[in-house]
C-alpha positions as CSV (number, residue, x, y, z in Angstrom):
1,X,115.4,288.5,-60.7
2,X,117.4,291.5,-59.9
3,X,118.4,292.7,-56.6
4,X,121.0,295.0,-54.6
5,X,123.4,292.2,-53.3
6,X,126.7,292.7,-51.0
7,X,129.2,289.9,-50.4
8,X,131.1,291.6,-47.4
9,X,130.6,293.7,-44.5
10,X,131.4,297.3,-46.1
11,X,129.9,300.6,-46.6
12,X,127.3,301.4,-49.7
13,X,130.0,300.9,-52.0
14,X,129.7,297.3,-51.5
15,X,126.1,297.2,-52.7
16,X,125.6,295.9,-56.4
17,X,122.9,295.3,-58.2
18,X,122.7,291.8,-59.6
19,X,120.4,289.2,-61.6
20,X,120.5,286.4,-59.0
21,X,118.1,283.6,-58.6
22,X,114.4,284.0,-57.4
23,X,114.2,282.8,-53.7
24,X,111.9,279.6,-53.0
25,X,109.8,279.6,-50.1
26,X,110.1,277.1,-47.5
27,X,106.6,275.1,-46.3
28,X,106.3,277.2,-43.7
29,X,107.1,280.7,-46.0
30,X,105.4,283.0,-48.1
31,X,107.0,284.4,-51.5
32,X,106.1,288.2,-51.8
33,X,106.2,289.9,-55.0
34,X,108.3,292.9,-54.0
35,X,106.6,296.7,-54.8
36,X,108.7,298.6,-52.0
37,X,111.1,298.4,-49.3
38,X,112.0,301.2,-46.5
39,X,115.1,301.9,-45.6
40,X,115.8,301.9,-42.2
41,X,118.9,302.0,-39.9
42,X,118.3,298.0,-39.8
43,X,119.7,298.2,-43.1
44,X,122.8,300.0,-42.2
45,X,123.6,297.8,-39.4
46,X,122.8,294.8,-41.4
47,X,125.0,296.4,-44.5
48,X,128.2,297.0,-42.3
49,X,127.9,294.5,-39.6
50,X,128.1,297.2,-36.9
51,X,128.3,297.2,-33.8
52,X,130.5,294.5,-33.7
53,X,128.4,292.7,-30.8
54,X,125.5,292.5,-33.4
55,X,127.5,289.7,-35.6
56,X,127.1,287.0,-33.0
57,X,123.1,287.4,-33.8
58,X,122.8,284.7,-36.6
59,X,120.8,287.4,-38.6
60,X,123.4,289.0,-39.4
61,X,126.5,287.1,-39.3
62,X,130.3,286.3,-38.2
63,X,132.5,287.0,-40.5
64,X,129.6,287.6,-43.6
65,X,126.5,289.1,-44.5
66,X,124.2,286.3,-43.2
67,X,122.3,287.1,-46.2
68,X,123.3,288.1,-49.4
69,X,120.3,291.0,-50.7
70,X,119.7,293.8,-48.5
71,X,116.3,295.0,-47.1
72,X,114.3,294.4,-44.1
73,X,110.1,295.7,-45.1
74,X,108.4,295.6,-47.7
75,X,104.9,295.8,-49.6
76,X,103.7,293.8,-52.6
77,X,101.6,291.0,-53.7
78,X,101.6,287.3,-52.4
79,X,103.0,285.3,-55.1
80,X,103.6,281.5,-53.9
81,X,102.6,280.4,-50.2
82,X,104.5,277.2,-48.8
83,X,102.3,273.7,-48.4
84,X,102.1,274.9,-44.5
85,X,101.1,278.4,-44.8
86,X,97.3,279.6,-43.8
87,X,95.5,282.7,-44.2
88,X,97.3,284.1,-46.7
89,X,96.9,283.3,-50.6
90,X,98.5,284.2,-54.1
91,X,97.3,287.2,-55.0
92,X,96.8,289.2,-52.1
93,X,98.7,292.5,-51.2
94,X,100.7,292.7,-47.9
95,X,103.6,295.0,-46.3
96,X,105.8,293.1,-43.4
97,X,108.8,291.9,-42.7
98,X,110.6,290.3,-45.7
99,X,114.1,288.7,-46.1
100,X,116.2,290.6,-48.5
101,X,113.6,293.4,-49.8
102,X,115.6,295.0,-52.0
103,X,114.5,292.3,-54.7
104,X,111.9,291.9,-57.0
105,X,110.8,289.0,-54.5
106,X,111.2,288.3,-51.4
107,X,110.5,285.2,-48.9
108,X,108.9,286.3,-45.3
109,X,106.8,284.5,-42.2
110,X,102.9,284.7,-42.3
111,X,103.0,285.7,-39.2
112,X,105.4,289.1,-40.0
113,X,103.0,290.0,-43.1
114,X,99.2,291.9,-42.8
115,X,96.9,292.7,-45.7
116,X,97.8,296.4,-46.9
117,X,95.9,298.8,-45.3
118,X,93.1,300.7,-47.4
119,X,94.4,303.9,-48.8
120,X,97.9,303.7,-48.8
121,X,100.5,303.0,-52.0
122,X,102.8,300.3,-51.9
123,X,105.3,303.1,-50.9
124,X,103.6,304.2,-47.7
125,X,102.9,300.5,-46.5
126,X,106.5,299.7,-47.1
127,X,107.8,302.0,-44.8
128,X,105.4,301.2,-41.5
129,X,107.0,297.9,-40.7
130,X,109.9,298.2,-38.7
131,X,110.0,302.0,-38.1
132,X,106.0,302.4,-37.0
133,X,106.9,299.2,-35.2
134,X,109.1,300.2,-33.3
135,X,107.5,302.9,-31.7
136,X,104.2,301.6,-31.2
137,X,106.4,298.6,-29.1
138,X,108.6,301.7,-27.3
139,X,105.6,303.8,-26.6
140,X,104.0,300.3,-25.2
141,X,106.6,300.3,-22.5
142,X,104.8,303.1,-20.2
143,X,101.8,304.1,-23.1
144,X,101.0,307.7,-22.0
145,X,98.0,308.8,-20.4
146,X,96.2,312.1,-21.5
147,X,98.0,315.1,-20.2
148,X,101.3,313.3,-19.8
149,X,104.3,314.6,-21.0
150,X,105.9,313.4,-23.8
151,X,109.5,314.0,-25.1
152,X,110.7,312.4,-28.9
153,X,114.4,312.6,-29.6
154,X,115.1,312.2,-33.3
155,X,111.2,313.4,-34.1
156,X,111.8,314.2,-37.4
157,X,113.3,310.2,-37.9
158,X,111.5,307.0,-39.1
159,X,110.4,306.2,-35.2
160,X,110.2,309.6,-34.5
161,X,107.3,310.4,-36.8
162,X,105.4,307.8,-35.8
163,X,106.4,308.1,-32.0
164,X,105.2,311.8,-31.9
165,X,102.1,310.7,-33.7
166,X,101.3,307.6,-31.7
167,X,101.5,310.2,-28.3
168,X,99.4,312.5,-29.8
169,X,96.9,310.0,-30.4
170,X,97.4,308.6,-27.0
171,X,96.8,312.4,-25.5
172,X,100.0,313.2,-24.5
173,X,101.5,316.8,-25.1
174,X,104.2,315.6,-27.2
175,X,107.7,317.8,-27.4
176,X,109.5,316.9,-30.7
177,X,113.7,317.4,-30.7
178,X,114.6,317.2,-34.5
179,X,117.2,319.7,-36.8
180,X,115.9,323.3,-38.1
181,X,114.8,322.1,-41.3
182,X,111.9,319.7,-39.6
183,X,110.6,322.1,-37.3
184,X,107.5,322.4,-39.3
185,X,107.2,318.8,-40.2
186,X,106.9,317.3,-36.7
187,X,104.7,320.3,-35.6
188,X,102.4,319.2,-38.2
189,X,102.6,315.5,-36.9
190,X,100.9,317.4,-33.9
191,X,103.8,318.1,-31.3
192,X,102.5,320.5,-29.3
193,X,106.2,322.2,-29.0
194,X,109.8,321.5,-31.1
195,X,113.0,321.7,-29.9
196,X,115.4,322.2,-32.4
197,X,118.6,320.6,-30.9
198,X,121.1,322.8,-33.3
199,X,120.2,325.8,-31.1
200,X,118.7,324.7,-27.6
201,X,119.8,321.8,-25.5
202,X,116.9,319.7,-24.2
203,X,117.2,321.0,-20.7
204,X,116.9,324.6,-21.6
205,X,113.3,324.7,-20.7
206,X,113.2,323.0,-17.0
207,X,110.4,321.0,-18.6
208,X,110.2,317.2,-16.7
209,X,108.7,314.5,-19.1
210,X,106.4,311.3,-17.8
211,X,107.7,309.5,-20.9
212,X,110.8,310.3,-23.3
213,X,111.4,308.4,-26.2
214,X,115.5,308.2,-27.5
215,X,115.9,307.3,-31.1
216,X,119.0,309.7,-31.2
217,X,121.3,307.6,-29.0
218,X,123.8,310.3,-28.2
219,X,122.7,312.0,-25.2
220,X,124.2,310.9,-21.3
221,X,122.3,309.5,-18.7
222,X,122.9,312.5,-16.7
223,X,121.4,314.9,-18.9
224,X,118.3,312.4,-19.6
225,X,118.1,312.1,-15.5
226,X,117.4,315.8,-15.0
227,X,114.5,316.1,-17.4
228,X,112.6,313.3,-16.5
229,X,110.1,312.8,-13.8
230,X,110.6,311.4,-11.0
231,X,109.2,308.3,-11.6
232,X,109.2,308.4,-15.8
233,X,110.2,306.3,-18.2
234,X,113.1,306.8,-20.7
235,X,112.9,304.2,-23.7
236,X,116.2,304.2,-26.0
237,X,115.9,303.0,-29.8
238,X,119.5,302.5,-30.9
239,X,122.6,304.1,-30.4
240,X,124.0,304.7,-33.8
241,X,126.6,306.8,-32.0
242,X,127.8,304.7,-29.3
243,X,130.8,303.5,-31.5
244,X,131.9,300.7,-33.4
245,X,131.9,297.6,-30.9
246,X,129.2,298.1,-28.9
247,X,126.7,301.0,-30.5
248,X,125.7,302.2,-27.3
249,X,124.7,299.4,-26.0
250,X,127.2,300.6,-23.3
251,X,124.8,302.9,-22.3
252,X,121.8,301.0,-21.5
253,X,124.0,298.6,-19.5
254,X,124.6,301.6,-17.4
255,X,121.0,302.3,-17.3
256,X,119.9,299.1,-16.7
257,X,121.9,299.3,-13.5
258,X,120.8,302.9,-12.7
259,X,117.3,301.5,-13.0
260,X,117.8,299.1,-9.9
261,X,118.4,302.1,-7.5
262,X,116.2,304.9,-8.7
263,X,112.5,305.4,-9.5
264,X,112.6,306.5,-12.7
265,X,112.9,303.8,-15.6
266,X,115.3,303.6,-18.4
267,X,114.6,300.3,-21.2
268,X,116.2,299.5,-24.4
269,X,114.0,298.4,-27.1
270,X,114.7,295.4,-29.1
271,X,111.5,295.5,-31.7
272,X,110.1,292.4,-33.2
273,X,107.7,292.4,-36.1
274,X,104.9,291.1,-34.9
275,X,100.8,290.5,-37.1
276,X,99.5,291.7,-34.4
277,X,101.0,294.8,-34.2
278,X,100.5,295.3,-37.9
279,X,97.0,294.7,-37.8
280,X,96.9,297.3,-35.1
281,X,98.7,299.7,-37.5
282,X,96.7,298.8,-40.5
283,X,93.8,300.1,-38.5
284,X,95.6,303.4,-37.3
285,X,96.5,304.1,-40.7
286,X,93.2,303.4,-42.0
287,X,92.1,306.1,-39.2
288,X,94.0,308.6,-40.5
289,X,95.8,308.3,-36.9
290,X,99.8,308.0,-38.4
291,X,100.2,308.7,-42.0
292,X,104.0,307.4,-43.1
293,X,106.4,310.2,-43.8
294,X,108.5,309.4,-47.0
295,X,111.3,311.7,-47.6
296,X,112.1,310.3,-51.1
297,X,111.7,307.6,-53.0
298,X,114.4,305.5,-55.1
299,X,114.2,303.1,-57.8
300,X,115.7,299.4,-57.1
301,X,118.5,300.4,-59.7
302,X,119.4,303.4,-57.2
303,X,118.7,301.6,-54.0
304,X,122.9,302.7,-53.3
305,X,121.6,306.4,-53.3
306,X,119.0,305.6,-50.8
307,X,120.9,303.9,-48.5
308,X,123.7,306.8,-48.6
309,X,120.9,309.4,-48.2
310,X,120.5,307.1,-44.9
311,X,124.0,307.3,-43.7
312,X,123.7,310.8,-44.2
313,X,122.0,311.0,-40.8
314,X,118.8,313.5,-42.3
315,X,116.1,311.4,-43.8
316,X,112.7,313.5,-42.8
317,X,110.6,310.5,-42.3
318,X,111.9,307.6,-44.0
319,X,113.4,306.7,-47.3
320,X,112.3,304.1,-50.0
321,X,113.1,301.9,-52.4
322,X,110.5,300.9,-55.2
323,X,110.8,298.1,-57.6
């Protein structure tokens, strides 16, 4: 099969695309004919091995790529199901967590896998995993109540989308901050007001939030502090600026500490793909609640642009790869 392989912690350029054997699945695994794969910051970190702290997870290795193809979600069709596997069969079309997407198949746990929700391509269900995810977990930590304040950093990003979306739903007056050119996408998400950070810092208003949500990762604690309510919740996704060792997670150290003597809350986010959480996003999607935002899709044998597009720091929604 062919698939977008690296042997070494690098940037894009160590991507190639490769015939390489077809992955069996274990008893207790499910082999997914891969139709899509998002491209998420997961990929990045997974690519280059950054921050440095992240290698002593066994996902993603020491001194190597713990595993050889890229890719992290995905959509397709069932193909094979391990002699322990239940309630799912050859045949059936899914989106989940895969490992190694970026492959015309892909091995993955029945429990990280959900039939496709009705309605959406193989293209939109790819990209809900990990981003839609995350959010619906962050925005889990303190979920809004109707009226509340919401404030999305990065609104016009993969979390952001759905984050902004997810709060509307909930009844929360959302405030997107996002770059000029997505001004008019996350107002159509249905933030009630957009920041755009190149011209207005986020405490230009005087506005206090009951909930912010940080998929940026670059703002100080200080500057957070002073917009949020007394006792509101800050939830950080990331850091992809906090340098190369520790990628911010410097900075929720500090607020993990701050937490213990003030009133207002400040938790990192460490997602996990969970059924039950794409069950609950099936059904939102099939609402029409959060409808994925792809920027652009790629084919497998330009899955390199894609992810450089990512490191470009611009996407407006996500990015995907189709196969």
């Amino acid at each position: 099969m062919k698939a977008i392989v690296q042997d070494a912690f690098g940037s894009a350029d160590s991507l190639r695309l490769r015939d390489i054997d077809r992955p069996v699945p274990r008893d207790d695994e499910v082999l997914v004919e891969v139709r899509a794969a998002g491209v998420d910051p997961s990929v990045w970190h997974l690519m280059t091995g950054r921050p440095y702290v992240a290698r002593l997870s066994p996902q993603v290795g020491l001194r190597r790529p713990a595993r050889a193809v890229c890719g992290w979600d995905a959509a397709g069709r069932v193909e094979a199901v391990g002699s322990k596997v239940t309630g799912v069969k050859p045949g059936e079309e899914v989106f989940g967590q895969c490992a190694g997407s970026f492959a015309e198949y892909a091995t993955a746990k029945p429990d990280q896998l959900a039939p496709l929700p009705a309605g959406l391509s193989f293209e939109q269900a790819a990209v809900l995993p990990v981003s839609a995810v995350t959010a619906l977990q962050g925005l889990e930590v303190a979920r809004p109540r109707p009226g509340q304040k919401v404030l999305v950093i990065g609104a016009s990003g993969g979390v952001g989308t759905y984050a902004v979306q997810l709060a509307v739903h909930y009844g929360a007056e959302v405030t997107g901050v996002c770059g000029p050119s997505a001004a008019d996408l996350v107002g159509s998400l249905g933030a009630a007001h957009v920041i755009d950070y190149t011209r207005e810092d986020i405490t230009a208003r005087g506005t206090r939030y009951d909930f912010i949500l940080d998929s940026a990762g670059n703002r100080p604690l200080s500057r957070l502090r002073s917009v949020l309510a007394p006792r509101g919740t800050v939830v950080f996704v990331g850091g992809e600026d906090g340098g190369p060792f520790l990628g911010g997670m410097d900075r929720w150290a500090r607020a993990a500490v701050l937490s213990a003597f003030v009133k207002q809350r400040f938790r990192p986010l460490f997602a996990i793909t969970r059924q039950r959480d794409l069950l609950t996003l099936k059904a939102l999607a099939e609402q029409g609640v959060i409808t994925p935002v792809v920027d652009r899709a790629y084919p497998l044998a330009e899955a390199v642009a894609a992810v450089r597009h990512l490191e470009s720091g611009h996407p407006r929604g996500k990015l995907v790869v189709t196969v």
